[in-house]
N, C-alpha and C positions, 0 to 999 in steps of 0.2 A: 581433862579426860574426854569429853565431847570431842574435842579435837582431833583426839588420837583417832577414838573410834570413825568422826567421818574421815581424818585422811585414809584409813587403815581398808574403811567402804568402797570409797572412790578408786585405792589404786586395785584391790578385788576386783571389781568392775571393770576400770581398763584393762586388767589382766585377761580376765574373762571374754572382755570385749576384741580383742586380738589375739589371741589363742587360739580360740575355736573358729578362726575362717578354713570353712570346712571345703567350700565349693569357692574356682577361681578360674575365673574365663582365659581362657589361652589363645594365641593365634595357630593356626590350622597347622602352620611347619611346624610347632612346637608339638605335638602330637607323635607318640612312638612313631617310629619310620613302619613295623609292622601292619600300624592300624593305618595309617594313609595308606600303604596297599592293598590294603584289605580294601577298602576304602574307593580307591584309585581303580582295582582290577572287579569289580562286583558292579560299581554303580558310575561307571561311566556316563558322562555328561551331567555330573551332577557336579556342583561346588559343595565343599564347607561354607556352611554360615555362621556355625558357632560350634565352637568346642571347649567345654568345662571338665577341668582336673576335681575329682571331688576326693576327700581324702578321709574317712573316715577309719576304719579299722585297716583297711585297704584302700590302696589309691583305684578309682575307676574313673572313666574317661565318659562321657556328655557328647553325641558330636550331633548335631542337625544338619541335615543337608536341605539343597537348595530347592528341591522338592518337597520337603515336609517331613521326609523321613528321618526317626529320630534312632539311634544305634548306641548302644553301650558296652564297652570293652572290661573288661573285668583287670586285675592286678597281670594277670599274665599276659595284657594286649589280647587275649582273646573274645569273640564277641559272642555278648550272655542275652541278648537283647535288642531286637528289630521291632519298630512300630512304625510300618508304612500308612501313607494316605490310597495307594493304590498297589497293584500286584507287584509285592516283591519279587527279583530276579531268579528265577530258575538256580542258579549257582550260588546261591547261599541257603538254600534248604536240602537238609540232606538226601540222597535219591528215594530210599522207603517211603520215608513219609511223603516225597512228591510224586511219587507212584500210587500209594496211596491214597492222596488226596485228589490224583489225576481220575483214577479208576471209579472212587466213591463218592464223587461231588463234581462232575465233570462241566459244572455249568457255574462252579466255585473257582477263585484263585487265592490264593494266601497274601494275606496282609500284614500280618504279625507272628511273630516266631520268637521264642523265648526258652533261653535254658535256666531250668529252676529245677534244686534240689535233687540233680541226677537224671530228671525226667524235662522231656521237650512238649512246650504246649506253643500252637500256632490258632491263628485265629483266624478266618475266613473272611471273604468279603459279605456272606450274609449274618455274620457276629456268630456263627458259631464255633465254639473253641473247642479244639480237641486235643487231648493228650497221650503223649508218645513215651516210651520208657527210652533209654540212653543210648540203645542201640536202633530204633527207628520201628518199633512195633506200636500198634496202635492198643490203649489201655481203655479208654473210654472217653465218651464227651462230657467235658465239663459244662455243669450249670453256672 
C-alpha cells in the first residue's frame, strides 16, 4: 500500500512538474512576424536579447532589447507594456498623451507606458506616473 501511495506521489509530481512550464525562452525569429515589426519599425538599432512565450490563461510574449528596454505583447501581438531605461520613442506613445506630457512636464520625457484595464499609465523620467483613460485624456497622477 506505501507503494502505491509513493508511486501514485511521485508520478503527481512529475505530472505537475511538466505541466505547468508556464514561461519558455524562444529565439527572436520565432516571435509573431507582427511583434518583430513592431519591434524592427519603433526601436531601431536595437537588437533582441531575449524573448520569452509565457502561457498562462493567454499566451503573452517577454522581449528585452539590447538597450534594457523590456516590452510585452499581449495574445493579440499587441503591445500592453514598455519599461524603458531611457526616453522612449515618440512613436510608440499615443499623440494626446505626448502632447500632453510635452506641454505639462516640458523638462520630463516618458520612460514607461502601460495599458492596464482600459486606462493608459506612463511614467516619467522623474518617477512620476500618470494616468490616461483609452482614449488619451489625462485622469490623474498616481501615487
Amino acid at each position: 500500500m506505501k507503494s502505491l501511495i509513493s508511486n501514485t506521489l511521485v508520478a503527481l509530481l512529475l505530472l505537475l512538474a511538466t505541466g505547468c512550464e508556464k514561461e519558455k525562452v524562444i529565439a527572436a525569429q520565432d516571435l509573431p512576424a507582427t511583434v518583430q515589426t513592431y519591434i524592427s519599425t519603433h526601436f531601431t538599432g536595437n537588437s533582441i536579447t531575449k524573448a520569452v512565450k509565457q502561457k498562462d490563461k493567454n499566451e503573452l510574449y517577454e522581449v528585452t532589447l539590447s538597450d534594457g528596454t523590456k516590452l510585452e505583447f499581449n495574445a493579440q501581438n499587441e503591445v500592453i507594456d514598455i519599461d524603458g531605461k531611457s526616453k522612449l520613442p515618440n512613436s510608440v506613445i499615443p499623440n494626446k498623451i505626448l502632447d500632453y506630457v510635452t506641454v505639462n512636464y516640458p523638462s520630463n520625457y516618458i520612460v514607461g507606458w502601460e495599458l492596464q484595464n482600459g486606462n493608459q499609465e506612463v511614467q516619467l523620467n522623474n518617477q512620476t506616473v500618470l494616468l490616461f483613460n483609452s482614449a488619451g485624456d489625462f485622469l490623474r497622477i498616481e501615487e
